[in-house]
C-alpha positions in Angstrom: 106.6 9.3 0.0 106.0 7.0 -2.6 109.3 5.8 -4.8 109.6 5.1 -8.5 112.9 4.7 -11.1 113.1 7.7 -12.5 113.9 7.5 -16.3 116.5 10.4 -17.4 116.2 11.3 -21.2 119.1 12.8 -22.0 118.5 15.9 -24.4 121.0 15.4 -27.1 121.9 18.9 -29.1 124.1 18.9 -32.7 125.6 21.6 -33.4 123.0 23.0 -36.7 120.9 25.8 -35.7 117.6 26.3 -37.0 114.8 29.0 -36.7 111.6 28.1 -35.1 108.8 30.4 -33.7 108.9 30.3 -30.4 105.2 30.9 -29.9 104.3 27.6 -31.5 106.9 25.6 -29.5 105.2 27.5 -26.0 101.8 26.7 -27.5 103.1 22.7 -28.1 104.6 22.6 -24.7 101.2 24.0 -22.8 99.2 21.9 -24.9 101.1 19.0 -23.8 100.4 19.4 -20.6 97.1 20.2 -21.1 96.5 16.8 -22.5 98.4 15.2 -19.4 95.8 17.0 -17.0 93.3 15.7 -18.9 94.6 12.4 -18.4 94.9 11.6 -22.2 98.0 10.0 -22.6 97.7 8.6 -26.0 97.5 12.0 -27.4 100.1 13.3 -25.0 102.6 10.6 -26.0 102.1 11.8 -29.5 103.9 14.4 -28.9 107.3 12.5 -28.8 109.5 12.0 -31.7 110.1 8.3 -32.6 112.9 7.8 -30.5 111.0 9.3 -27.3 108.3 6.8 -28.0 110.8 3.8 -27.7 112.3 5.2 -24.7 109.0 6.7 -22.5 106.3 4.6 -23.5 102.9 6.0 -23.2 102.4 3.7 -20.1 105.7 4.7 -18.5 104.3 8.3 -19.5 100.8 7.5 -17.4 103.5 6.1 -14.3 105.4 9.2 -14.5 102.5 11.6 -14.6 101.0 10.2 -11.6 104.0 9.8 -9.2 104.4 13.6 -10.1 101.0 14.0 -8.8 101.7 11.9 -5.8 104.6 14.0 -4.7 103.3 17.6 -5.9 99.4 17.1 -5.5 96.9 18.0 -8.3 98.2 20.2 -11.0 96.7 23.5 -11.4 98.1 25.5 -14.3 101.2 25.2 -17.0 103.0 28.3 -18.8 106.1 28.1 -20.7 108.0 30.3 -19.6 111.3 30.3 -21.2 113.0 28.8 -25.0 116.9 28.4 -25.4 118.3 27.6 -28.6 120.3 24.1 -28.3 121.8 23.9 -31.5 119.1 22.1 -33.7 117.0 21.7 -30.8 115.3 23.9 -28.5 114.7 23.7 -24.7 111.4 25.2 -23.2 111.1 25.6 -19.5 106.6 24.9 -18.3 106.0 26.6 -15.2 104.2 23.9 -13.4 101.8 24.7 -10.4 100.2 22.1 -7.8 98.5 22.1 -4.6 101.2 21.3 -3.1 104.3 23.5 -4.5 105.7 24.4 -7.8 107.8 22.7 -9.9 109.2 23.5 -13.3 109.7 21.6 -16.4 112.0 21.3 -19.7 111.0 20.0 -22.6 113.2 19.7 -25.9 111.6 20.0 -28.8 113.1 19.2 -32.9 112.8 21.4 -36.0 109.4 19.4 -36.7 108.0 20.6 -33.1 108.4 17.0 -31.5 109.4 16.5 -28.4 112.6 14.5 -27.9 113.2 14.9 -24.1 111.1 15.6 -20.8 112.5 15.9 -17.2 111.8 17.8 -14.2 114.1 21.5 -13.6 116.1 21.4 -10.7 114.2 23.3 -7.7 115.1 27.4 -7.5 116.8 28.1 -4.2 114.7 30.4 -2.6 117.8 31.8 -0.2 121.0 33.2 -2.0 124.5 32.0 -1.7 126.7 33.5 1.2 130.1 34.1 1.0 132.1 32.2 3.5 133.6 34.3 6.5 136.9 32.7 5.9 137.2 33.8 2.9 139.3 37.1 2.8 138.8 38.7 -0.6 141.7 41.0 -0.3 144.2 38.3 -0.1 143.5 36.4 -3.3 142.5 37.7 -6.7 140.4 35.3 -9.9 140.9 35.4 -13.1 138.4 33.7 -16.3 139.9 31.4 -18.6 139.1 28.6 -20.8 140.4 24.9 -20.9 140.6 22.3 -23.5 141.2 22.2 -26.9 139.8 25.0 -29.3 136.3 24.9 -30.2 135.7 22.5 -27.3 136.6 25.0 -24.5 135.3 25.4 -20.7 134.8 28.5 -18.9 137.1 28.3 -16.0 138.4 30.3 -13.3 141.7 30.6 -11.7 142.1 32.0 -8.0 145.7 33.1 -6.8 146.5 34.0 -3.7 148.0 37.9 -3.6 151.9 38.4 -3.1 153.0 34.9 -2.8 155.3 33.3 -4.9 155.7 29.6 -5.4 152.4 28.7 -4.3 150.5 25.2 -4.6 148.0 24.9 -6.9 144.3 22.6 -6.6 142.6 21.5 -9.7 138.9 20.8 -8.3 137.4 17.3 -10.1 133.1 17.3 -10.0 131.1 14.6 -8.7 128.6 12.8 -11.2 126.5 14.7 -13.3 126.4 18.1 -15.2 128.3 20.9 -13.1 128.7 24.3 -13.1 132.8 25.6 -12.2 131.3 25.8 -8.5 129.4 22.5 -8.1 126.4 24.5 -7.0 123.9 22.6 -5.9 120.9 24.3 -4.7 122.1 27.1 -2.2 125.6 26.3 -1.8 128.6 26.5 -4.2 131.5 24.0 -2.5 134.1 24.4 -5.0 133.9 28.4 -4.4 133.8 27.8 -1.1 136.8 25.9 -1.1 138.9 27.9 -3.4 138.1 31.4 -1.7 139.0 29.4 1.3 142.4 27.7 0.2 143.5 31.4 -1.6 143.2 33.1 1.9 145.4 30.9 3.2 148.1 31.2 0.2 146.9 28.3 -1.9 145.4 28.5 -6.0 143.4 26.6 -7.7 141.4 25.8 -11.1 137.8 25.1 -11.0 136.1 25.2 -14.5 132.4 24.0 -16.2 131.7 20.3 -16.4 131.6 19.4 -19.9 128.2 17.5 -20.0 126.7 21.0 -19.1 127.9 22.7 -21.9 128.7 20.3 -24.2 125.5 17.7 -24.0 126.1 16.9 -27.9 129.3 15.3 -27.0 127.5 12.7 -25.5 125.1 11.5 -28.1 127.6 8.8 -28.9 128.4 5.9 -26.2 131.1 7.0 -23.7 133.3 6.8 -20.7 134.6 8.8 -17.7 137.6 9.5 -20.1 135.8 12.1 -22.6 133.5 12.8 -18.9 136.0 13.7 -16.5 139.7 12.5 -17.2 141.0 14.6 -20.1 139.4 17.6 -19.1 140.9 17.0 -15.3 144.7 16.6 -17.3 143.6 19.7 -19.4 143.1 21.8 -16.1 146.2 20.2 -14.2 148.5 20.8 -17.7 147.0 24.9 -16.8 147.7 24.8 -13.0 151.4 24.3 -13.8 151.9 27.0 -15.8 150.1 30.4 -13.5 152.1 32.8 -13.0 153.6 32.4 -9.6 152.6 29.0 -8.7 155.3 26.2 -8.6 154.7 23.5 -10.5 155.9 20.6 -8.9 153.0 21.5 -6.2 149.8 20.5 -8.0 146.6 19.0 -6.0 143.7 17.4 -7.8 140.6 17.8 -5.3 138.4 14.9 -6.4 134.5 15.1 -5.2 132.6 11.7 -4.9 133.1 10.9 -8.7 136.1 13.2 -9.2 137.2 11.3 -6.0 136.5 7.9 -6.9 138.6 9.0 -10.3 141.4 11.1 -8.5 144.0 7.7 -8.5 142.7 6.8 -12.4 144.2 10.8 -12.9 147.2 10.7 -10.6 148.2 7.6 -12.7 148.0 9.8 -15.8 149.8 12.5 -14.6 152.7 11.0 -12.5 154.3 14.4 -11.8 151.3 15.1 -9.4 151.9 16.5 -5.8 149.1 14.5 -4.0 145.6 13.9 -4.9 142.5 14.4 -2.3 139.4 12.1 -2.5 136.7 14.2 -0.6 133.6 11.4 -0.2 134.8 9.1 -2.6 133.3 5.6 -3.5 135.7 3.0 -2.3 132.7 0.5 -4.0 131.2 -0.1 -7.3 129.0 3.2 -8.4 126.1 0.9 -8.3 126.1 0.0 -4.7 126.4 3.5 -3.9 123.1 4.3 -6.0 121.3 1.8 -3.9 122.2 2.4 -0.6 120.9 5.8 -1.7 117.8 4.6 -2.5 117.5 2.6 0.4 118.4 5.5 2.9 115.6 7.1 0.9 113.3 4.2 1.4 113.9 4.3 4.9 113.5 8.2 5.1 109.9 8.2 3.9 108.8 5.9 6.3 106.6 4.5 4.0 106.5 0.5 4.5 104.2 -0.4 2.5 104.1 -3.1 0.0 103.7 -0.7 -2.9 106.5 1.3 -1.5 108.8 -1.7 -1.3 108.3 -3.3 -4.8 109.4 0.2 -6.2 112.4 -0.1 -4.1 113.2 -4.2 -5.0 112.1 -3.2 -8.9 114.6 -0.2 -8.8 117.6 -2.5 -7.1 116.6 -4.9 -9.9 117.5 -2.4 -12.7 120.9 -0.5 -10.6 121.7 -4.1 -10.6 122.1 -4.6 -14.2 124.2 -1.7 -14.3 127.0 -4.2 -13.2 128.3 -5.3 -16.7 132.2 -5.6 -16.8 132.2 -6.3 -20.6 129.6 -5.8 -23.9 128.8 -8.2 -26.1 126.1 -9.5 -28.6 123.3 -8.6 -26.4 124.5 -5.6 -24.5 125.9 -3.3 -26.8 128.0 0.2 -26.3 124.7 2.2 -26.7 122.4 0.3 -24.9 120.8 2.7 -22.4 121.4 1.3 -18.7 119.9 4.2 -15.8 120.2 6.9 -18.5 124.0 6.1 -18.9 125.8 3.6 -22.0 126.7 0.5 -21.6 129.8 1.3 -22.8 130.2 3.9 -19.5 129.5 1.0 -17.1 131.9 -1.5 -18.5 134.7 0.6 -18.5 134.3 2.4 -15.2 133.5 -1.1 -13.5 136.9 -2.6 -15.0 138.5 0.0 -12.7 139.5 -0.5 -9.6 140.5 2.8 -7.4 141.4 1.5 -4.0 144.1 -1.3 -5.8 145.2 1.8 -7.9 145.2 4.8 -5.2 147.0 1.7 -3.0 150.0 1.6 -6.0 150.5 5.2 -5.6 153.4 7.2 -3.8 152.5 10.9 -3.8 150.2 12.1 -1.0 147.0 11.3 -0.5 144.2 12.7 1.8 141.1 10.8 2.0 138.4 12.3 4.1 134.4 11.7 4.3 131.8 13.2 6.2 129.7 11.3 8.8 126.4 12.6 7.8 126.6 12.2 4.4 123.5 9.8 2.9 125.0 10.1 -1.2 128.5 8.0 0.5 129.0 6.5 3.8 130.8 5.6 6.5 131.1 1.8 4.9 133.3 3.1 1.9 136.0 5.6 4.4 136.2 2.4 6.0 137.2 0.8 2.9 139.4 3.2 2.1 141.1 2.8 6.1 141.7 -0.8 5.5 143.5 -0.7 2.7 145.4 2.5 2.9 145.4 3.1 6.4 148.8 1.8 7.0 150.5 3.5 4.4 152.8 6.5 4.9 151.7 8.6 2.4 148.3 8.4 3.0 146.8 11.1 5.6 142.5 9.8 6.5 140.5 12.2 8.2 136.5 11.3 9.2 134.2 14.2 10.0 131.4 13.2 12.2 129.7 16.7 11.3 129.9 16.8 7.4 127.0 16.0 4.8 128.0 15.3 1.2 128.9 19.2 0.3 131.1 18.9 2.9 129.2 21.6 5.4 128.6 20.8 8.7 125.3 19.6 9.7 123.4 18.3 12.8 122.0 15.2 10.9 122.0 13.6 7.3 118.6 14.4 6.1 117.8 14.4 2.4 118.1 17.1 -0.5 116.1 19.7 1.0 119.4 20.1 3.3 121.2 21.6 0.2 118.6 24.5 -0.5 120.2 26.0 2.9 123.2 27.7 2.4 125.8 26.4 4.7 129.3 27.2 3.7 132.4 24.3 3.7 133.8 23.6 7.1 136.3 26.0 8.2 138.0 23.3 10.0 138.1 21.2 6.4 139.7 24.3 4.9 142.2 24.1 7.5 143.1 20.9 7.7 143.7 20.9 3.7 145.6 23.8 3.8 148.2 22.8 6.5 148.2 19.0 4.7 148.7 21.0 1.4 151.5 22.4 2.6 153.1 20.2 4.9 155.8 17.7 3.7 
């Protein structure tokens, strides 16, 4: 399996709309690819708008076209499929077929039928979701809502547990990336899990839309984990205090990997928090998590050759310049570091969340699963040292648990999540009694 850094072009969307016939954009986005089968990158590349052309350069255009062909084989046929209006932009979905699987493509394309953003779709799960068999759906009911301010709002949805009063209340944080209110990933849906699982047992909870999903336009401007995660997180817990029959002084915030790493950053903001959990949280920097990732992967393919290894040492070399604690002349907010600004990486590397989570009184559970390849064993040790001692602080390692906190036989690699495997009953437990216990 050979390795490359892959180059995310963020599709930013305003909020104009604009009419464009969609046959012409389908026609643009098969020729397109047409042009890249033909191996005729010049006039492939352009099809970018200005800005594309700066960011994917027709040679980084050639590199990407052919590691696709590494992985996938040689490609057979391309069909948009699909157009979405994005505001002023609109995504089409290319059906992409090799001889060696399927994979599907979006490209974004402006009012003057240039292309201002290419990545690969996330892979269909071929098996559905399953409902967890803890989950009792006659003991709990859900309810839709929104959060946030108006015009700006997030589907959510509240679960209650059925005739109890006072109840706890968990406000569920997302890892990195966009996220839908269950953190699906493939086949499995861990925040539905979870809150199913908590209401049977007499415990409610808020789980809502990542903004960067819904809101991509947001994000055109450099930013930080503050208009990402943190006042969205205060929006939900502000909500969690005020369902009808919960109690108030018993709010959880349920951070996952980034929403873990985050959780002491928003138990600081909102002191009157019960307890926070940190479910496979980074106790390191974000970019030493990144590449032990990609050196798990590395490893994975078995593939030692020297090829192999220089795209492993070039992509540590650029993670590695995702280290910046401060800007200045030559590295300003908007400069683009591993599809994120400069600005992000600054700010979230300023922060230190095992010094802040250590500064905290209110409860804490930290737990991590042992086969888990996105964060390891290295940072629950971390997180053992330096909070181990405290009495507040409850750790709990799970020899059995991958990254979507399911129990597996073995870590493996992202095929693992296209197979629905529900969250550990025992997890479920364990929170529950935790969550309730003094």
């Amino acid at each position: 399996m050979k390795r490359s850094i892959l180059f995310v072009i963020a599709l930013l969307f305003t909020t104009t709309t604009f009419s464009q016939n969609v046959i012409q954009l389908f026609n643009g986005a098969n020729d397109f690819f047409k042009l890249l089968q033909e191996e005729k990158f010049t006039d492939a590349h352009a099809f970018f708008d200005d800005t594309l052309k700066t960011k994917l350069t027709e040679d980084n255009l050639k590199k990407l076209w052919l590691d696709i062909g590494t992985k996938f084989g040689k490609a057979e046929s391309f069909d948009a499929i699909q157009s979405k209006a994005q505001g002023e932009f609109f995504a089409v979905t290319v059906e992409g077929k090799f001889a060696n699987g399927d994979q599907n493509f979006i490209l974004g394309f402006d009012k003057a039928q240039k292309i201002v953003g290419i990545f690969l779709a996330p892979p269909k799960s071929t098996v559905a979701y399953a409902k967890p068999v803890y989950a009792d759906t006659n003991l709990y009911s859900e309810k839709q809502v929104y959060v946030g301010p108006a015009g700006r709002q997030l589907a959510a949805i509240v679960t209650t547990p059925k005739n109890i009063k006072n109840f706890p209340m968990v406000v569920f944080v997302h890892g990195s990336g966009p996220g839908d209110m269950d953190e699906t990933v493939g086949a499995n849906k861990p925040f539905k899990d979870l809150a199913d699982g908590l209401a049977s047992k007499g415990i409610g909870s808020i789980r809502y839309v990542k903004r960067t999903l819904v809101y991509p336009n947001e994000f055109a401007n450099p930013f930080t984990v503050k208009e990402e995660v943190l006042d969205d997180a205060a929006s939900a817990i502000g909500m969690a205090k005020t369902v009808t029959g919960a109690d108030p002084k018993s709010v959880y915030v349920f951070g996952h990997s980034l929403g873990g790493m985050l959780a002491p950053k928003i138990a600081t903001n909102s002191p009157d928090l019960a307890g926070i959990i940190l479910a496979a949280a980074p106790a390191r920097k974000l970019s030493d998590i990144i590449i032990d990732q990609n050196k798990y992967m590395f490893d994975l393919s078995k593939d030692t050759t020297a090829e192999n290894r220089k795209h492993l040492d070039d992509a540590v070399t650029q993670i590695n310049k995702s280290r910046i604690t401060q800007l200045g002349t030559t590295i300003k907010p908007d400069s683009l570091i591993l599809g994120l600004p400069a600005k992000y990486w600054a700010d979230l590397n300023a922060y230190n969340q095992v010094t802040t989570a250590k500064n905290l009184s209110k409860k804490i559970y930290v737990l991590q699963g042992g086969n888990d390849f996105q964060v390891s064993k290295t940072d629950y040790d971390l997180w053992n040292t330096a909070l181990g001692k405290k009495k507040n602080v409850t750790l709990k390692f799970y020899p059995e648990l991958n990254h979507l906190l399911s129990p597996q036989t073995e870590k493996g690699s992202m095929a693992q999540y296209q197979t629905p495997i529900s969250v550990s009953e025992t997890l479920v437990n364990d929170l529950s009694l935790w969550i309730k216990g003094k």
